[in-house]
C-alpha positions as a LaTeX table, in Angstrom:
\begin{tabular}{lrrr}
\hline
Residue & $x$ (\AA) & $y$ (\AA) & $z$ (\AA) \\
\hline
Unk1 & 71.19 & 142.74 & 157.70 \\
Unk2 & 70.65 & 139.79 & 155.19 \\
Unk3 & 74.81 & 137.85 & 154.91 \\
Unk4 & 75.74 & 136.57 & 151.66 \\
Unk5 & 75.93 & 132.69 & 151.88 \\
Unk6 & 78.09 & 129.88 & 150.04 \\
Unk7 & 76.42 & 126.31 & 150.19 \\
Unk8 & 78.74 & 123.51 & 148.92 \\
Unk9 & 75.84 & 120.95 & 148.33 \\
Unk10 & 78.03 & 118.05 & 148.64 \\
Unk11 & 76.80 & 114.23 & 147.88 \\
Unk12 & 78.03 & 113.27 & 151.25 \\
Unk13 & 78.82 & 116.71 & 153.37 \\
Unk14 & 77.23 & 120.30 & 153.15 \\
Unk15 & 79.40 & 123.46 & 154.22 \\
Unk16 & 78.42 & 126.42 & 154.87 \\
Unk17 & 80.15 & 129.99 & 154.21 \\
Unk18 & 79.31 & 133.06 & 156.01 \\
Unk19 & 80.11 & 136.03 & 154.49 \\
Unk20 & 82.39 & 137.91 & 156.46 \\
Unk21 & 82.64 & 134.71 & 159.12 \\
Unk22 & 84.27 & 131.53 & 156.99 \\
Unk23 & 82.66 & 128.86 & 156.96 \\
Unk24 & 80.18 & 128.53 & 159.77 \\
Unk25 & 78.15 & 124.89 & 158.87 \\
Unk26 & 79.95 & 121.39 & 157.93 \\
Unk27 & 77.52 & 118.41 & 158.29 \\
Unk28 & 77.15 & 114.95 & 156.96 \\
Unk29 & 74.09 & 116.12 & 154.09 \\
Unk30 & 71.53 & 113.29 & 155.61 \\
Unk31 & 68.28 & 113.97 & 156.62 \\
Unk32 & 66.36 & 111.46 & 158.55 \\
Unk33 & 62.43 & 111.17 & 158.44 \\
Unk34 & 59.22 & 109.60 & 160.00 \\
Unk35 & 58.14 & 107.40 & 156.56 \\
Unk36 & 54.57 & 106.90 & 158.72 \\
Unk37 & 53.96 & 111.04 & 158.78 \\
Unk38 & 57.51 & 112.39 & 156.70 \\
Unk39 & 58.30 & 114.60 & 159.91 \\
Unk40 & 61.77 & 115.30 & 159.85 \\
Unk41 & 63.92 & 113.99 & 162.80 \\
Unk42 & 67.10 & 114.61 & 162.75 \\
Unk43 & 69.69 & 116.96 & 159.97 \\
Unk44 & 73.31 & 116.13 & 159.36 \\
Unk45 & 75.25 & 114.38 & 162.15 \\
Unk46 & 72.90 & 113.36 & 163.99 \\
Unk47 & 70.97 & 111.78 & 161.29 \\
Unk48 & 74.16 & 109.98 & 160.03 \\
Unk49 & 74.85 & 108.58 & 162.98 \\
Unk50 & 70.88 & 106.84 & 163.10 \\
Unk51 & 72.52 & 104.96 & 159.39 \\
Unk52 & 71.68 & 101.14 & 159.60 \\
Unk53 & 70.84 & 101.84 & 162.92 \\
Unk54 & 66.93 & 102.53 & 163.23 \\
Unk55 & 63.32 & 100.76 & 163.31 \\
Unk56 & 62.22 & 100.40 & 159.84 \\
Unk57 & 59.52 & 103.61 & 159.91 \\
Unk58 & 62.68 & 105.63 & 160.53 \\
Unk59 & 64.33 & 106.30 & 157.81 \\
Unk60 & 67.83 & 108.04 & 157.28 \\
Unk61 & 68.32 & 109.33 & 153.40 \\
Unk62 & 70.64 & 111.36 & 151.56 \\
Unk63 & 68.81 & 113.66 & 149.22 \\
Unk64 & 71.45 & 113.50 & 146.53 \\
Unk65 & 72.75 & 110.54 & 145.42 \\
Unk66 & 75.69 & 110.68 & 142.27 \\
Unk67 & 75.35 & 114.19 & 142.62 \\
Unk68 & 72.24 & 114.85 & 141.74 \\
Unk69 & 68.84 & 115.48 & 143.48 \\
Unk70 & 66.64 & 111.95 & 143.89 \\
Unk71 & 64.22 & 113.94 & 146.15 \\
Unk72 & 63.41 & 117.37 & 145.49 \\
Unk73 & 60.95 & 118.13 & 148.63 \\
Unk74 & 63.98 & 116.51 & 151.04 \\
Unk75 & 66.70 & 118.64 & 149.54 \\
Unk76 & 64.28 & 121.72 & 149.77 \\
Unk77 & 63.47 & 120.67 & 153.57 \\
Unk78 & 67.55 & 120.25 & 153.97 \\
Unk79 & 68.23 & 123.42 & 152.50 \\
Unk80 & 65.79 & 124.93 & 154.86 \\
Unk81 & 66.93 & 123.65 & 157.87 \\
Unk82 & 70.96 & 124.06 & 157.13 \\
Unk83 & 69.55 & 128.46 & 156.37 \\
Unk84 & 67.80 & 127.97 & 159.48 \\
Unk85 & 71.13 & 127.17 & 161.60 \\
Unk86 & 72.46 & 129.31 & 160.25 \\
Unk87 & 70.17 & 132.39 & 161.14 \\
Unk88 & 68.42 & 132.52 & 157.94 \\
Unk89 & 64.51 & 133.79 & 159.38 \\
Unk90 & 61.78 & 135.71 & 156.95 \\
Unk91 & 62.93 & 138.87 & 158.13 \\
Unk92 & 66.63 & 138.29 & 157.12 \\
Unk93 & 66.43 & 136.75 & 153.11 \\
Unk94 & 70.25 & 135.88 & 152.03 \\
Unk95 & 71.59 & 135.72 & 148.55 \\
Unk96 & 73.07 & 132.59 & 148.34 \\
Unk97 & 75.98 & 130.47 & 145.98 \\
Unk98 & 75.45 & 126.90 & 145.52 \\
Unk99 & 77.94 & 124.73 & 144.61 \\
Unk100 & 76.82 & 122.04 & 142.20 \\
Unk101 & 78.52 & 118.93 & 140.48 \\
Unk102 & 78.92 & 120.36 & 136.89 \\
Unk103 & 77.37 & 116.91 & 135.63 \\
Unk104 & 73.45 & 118.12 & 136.82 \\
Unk105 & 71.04 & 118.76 & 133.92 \\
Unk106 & 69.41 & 121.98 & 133.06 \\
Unk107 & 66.29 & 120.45 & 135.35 \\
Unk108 & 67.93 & 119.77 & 138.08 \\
Unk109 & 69.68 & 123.46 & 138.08 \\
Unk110 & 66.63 & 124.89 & 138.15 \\
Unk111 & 64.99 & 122.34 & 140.61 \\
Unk112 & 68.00 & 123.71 & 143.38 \\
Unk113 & 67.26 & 127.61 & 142.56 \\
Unk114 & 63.95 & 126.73 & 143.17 \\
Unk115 & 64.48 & 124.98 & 146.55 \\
Unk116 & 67.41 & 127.45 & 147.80 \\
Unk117 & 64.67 & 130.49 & 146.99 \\
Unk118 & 61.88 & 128.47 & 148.37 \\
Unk119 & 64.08 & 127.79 & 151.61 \\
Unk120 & 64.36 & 131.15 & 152.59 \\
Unk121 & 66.92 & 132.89 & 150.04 \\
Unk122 & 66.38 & 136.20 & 148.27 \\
Unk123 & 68.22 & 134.82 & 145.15 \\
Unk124 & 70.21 & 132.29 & 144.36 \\
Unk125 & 73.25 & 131.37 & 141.65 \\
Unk126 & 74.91 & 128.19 & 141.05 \\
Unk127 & 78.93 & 127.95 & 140.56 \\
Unk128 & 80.66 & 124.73 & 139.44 \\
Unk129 & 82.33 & 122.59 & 141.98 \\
Unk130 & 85.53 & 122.36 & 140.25 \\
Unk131 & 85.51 & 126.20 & 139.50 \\
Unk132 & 84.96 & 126.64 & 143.11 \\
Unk133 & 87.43 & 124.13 & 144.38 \\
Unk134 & 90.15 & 125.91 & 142.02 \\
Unk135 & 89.14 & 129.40 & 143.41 \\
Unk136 & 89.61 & 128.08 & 146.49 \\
Unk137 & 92.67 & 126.42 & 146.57 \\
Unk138 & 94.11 & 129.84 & 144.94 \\
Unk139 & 95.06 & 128.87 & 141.62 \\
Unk140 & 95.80 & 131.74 & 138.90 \\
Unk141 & 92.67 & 130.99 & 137.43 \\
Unk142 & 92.14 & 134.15 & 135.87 \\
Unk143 & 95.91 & 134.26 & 133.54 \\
Unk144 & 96.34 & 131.96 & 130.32 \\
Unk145 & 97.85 & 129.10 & 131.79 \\
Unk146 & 96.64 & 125.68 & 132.21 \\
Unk147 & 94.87 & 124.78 & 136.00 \\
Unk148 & 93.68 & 121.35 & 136.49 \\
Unk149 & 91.32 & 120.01 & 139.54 \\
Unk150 & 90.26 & 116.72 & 139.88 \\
Unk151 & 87.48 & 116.93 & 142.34 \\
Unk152 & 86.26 & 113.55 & 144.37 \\
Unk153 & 83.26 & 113.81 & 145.95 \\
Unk154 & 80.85 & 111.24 & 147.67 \\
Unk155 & 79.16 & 110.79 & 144.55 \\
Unk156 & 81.04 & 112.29 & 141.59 \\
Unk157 & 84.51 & 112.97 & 140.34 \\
Unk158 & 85.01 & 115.51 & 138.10 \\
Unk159 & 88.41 & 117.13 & 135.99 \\
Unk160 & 88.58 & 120.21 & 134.46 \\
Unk161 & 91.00 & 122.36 & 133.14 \\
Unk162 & 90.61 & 125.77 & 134.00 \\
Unk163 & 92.23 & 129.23 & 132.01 \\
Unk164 & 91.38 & 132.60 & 132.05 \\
Unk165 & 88.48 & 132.00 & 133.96 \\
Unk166 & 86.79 & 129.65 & 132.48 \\
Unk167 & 86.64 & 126.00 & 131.66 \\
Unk168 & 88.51 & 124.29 & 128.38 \\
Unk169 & 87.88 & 120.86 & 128.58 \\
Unk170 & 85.81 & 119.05 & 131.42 \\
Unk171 & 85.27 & 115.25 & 132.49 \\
Unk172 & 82.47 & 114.16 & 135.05 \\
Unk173 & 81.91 & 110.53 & 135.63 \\
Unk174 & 79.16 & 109.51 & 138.13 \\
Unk175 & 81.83 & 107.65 & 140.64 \\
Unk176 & 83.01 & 108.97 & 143.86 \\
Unk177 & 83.68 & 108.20 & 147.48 \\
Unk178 & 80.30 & 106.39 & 148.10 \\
Unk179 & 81.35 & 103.56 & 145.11 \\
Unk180 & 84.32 & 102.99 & 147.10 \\
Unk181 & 82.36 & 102.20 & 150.35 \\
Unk182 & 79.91 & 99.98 & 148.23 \\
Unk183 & 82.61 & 98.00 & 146.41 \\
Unk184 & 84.00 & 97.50 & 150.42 \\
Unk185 & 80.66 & 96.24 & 151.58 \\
Unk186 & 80.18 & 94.57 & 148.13 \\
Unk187 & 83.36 & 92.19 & 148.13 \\
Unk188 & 83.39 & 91.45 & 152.04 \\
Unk189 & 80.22 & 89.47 & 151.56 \\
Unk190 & 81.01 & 87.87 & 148.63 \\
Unk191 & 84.49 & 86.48 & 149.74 \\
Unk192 & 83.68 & 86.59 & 153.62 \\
Unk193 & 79.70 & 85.91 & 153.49 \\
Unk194 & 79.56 & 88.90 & 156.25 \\
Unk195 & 76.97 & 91.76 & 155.58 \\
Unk196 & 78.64 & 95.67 & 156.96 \\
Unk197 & 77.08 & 98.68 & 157.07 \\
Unk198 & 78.07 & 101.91 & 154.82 \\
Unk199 & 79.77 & 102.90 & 158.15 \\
Unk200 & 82.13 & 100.68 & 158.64 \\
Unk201 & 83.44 & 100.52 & 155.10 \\
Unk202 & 84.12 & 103.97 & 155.40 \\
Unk203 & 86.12 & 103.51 & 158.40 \\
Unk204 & 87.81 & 100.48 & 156.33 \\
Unk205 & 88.71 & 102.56 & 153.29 \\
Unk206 & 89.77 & 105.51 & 155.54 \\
Unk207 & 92.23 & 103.34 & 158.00 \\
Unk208 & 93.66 & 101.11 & 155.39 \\
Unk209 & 92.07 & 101.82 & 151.93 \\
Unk210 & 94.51 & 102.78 & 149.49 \\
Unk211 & 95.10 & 103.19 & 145.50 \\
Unk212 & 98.61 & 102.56 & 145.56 \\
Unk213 & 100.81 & 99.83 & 147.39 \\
Unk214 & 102.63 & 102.14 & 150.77 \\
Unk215 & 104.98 & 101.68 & 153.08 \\
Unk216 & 103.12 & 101.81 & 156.36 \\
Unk217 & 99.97 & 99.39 & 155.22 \\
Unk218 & 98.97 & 97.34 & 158.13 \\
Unk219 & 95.69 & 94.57 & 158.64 \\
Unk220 & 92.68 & 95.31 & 160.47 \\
Unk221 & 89.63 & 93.93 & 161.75 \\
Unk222 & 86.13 & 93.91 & 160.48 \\
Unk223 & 82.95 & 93.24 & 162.49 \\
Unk224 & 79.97 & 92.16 & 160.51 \\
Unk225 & 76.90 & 89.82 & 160.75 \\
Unk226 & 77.32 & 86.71 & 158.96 \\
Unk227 & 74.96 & 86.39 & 156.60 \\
Unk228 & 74.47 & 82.14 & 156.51 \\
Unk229 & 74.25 & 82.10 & 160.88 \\
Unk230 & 73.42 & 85.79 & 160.99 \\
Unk231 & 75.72 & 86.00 & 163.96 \\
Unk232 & 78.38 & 88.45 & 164.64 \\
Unk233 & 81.50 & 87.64 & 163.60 \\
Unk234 & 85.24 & 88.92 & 162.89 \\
Unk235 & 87.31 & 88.80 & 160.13 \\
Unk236 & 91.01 & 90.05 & 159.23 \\
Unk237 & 90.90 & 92.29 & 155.95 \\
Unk238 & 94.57 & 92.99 & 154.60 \\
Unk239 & 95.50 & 96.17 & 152.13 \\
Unk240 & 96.05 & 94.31 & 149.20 \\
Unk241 & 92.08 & 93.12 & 149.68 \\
Unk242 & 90.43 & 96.28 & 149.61 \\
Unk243 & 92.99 & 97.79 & 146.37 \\
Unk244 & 91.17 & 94.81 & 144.90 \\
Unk245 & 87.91 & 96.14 & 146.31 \\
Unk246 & 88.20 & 99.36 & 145.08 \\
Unk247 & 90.40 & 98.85 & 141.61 \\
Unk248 & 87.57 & 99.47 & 139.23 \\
Unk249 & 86.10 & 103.00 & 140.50 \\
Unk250 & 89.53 & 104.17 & 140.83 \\
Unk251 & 90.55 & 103.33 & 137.68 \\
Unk252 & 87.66 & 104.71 & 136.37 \\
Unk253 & 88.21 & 108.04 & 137.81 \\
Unk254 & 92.44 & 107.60 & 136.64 \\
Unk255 & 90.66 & 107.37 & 133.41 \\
Unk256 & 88.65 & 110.30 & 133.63 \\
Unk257 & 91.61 & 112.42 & 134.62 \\
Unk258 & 93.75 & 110.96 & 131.72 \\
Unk259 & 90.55 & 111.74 & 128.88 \\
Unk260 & 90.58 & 115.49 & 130.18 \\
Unk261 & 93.70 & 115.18 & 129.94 \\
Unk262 & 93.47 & 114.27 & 126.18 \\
Unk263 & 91.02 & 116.94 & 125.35 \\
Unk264 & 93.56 & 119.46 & 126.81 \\
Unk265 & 94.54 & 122.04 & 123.39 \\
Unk266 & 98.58 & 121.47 & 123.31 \\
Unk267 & 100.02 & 124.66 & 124.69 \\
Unk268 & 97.88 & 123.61 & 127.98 \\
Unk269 & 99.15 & 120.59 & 128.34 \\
Unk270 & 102.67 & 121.77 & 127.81 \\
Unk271 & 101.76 & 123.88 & 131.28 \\
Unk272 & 100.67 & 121.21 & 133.39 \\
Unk273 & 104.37 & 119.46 & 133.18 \\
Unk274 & 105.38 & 122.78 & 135.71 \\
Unk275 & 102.09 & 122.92 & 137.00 \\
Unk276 & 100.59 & 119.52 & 138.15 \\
Unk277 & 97.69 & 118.22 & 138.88 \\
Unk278 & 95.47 & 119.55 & 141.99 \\
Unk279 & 92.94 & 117.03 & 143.78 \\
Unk280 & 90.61 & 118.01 & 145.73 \\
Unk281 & 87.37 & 116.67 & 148.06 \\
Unk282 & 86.44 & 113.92 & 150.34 \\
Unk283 & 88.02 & 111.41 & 147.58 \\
Unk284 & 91.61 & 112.98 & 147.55 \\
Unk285 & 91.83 & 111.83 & 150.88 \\
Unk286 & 92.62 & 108.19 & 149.77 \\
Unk287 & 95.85 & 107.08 & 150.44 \\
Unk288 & 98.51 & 106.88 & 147.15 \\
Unk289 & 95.87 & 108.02 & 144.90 \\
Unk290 & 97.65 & 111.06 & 144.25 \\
Unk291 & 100.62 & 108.50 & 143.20 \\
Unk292 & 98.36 & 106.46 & 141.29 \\
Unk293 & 97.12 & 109.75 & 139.00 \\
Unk294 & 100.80 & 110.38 & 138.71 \\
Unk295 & 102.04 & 107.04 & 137.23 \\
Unk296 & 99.15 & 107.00 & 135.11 \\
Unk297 & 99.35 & 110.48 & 133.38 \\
Unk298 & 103.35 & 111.07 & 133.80 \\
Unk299 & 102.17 & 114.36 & 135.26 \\
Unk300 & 102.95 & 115.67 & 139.25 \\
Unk301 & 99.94 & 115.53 & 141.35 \\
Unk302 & 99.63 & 117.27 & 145.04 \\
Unk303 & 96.26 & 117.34 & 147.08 \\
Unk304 & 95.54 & 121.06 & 147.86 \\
Unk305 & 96.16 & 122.23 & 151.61 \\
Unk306 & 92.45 & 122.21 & 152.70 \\
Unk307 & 90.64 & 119.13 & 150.09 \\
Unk308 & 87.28 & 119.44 & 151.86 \\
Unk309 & 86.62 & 122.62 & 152.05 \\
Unk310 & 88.13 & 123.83 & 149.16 \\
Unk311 & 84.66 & 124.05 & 147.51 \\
Unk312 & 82.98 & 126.03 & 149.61 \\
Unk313 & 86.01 & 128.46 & 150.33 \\
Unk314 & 86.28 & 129.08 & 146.18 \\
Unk315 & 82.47 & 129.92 & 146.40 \\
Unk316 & 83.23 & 132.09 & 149.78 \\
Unk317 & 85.71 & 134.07 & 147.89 \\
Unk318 & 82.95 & 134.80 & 145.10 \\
Unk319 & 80.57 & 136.38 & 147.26 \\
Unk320 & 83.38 & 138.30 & 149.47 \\
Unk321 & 84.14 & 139.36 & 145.71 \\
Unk322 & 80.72 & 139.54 & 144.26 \\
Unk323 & 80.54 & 142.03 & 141.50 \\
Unk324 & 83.75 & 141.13 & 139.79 \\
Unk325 & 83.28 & 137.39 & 140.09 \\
Unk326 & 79.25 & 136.55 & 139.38 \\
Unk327 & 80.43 & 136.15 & 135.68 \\
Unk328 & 81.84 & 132.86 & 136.63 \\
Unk329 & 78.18 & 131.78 & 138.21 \\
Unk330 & 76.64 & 129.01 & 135.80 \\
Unk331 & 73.68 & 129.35 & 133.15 \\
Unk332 & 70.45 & 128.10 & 135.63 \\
Unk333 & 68.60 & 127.90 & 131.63 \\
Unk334 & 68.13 & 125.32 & 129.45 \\
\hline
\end{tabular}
């Protein structure tokens, strides 16, 4: 018998949700291909791991970039492969929910119910990443008081303020973890002259990256080719650096949050002063952003218990709840 799926189609991880089982599937969403013949090599970790680090007819890609799809026949072969671990065959056709960045144009909706039915699924719906991430970090969604989620992603970060079950006002700017990692990589070789790869500046933003000044901030050391000698060399990156690295994406996702915010009707935002703000995703990770958000909008902010799978567990709750909850599914139309 077919089991109901939930695919959180992230920019920079895809989970999986079983129904019945949890989530069963969380992988890096990379794909890595054979540019001479486009045979696919590797899915997930193992392709991220082959980053920066192949011969130039092997290529490692990431099918959506700023949440949306750059390569439709990739995602469709991704999709595939991530049903195909998961016991997806042509005998046993799932319905499936994908969660999508609420940003993606009517196109693009239609181009991932396309590739999710192509890919092996009976049918297919799409659900709202913040809708999902609110389902699943168990806000009252459904009663007439004001929810807000602020979900970071690796390519997006979206707001939106959620009552009665459905959305009132909604921000979605086309910055997320990834524009962190390339304003890292972006400053060390200007002030440094030392070329890293989109590895390490993750590991740079994870171990000391940070949106507001804390107590416990200590240096640490980068390795990078430098790019006048290109040899190796080492250089000692402080806290204060990479908040200087990083200050314009995340003030331009503060200033997302504060515009939804802005657009929130009155009796709403008189709701959120008990209620707070909820982040969520890969990007609510980062260390005082939650403090930052705060400062900024005079409003409490808390990350939710589980940020990175909150998605997919809001869209695993729809299809353990099907019938009563496939209102909330988004318009796949123009």
């Amino acid at each position: 018998m077919a089991r109901d799926l939930a695919i959180d189609l992230g920019t920079a991880n895809t989970l999986v949700y079983a129904r019945g089982e949890g989530i069963v599937l969380n992988e890096p969403s990379v794909i890595a291909l054979n540019s001479r013949n486009k045979e696919v090599l590797a899915m997930g970790r193992d392709a991220w791991q082959m980053i920066g680090r192949t011969p130039s007819y092997i290529v490692a890609v990431r099918p959506l970039r700023k949440g949306a799809i750059t390569d439709f026949e990739v995602t469709q072969e991704m999709i595939r492969l991530l049903l195909k671990r998961v016991g997806v065959n042509r005998f046993n056709r799932p319905r499936v929910v994908i969660c999508v960045p609420s940003a993606i144009t009517a196109v693009e909706r239609r181009a991932v119910i396309e590739a999710t039915k192509r890919a092996g699924a009976t049918d297919a719906h799409l659900l709202e990443q913040p809708m999902a991430a609110a389902i699943g970090a168990g806000l009252p969604i459904n009663e007439p008081i004001a929810n807000m989620v602020v979900d970071i992603g690796g390519g997006t970060a979206e707001t939106a303020l959620i009552s009665l079950g459905g959305i009132v006002s909604l921000r979605a700017v086309r910055v997320g973890s990834f524009d962190l990692d390339a304003a890292i990589v972006t400053y060390i070789r200007r002030e440094y002259g030392i070329a890293i790869g989109e590895q390490t500046a993750e590991e740079i933003k994870v171990t000391i990256g940070s949106a507001e000044q804390t107590d416990d901030e200590v240096c640490a050391e980068v390795r990078g080719r430098e790019l006048m000698s290109g040899l190796p060399r080492t250089v000692v990156l402080t806290p204060e650096e990479v908040r200087d690295a990083i200050a314009d994406p995340v003030q331009t996702i503060v200033d997302s949050v504060l515009s939804c915010l802005g657009e929130a009707p009155p009796e709403l935002a008189q709701d959120l002063i008990s209620q707070g703000i909820n982040l969520v995703g890969g990007g609510a990770l980062l260390k005082g952003l939650d403090i930052r958000v705060a400062n900024a909008s005079g409003v409490a902010v808390q990350t939710v218990r589980q940020p990175l799978e909150a998605v997919v567990l809001g869209a695993g709750r729809v299809i353990e709840s099907y019938e009563s909850l496939k209102g909330m599914f988004m318009d796949s139309r123009v």
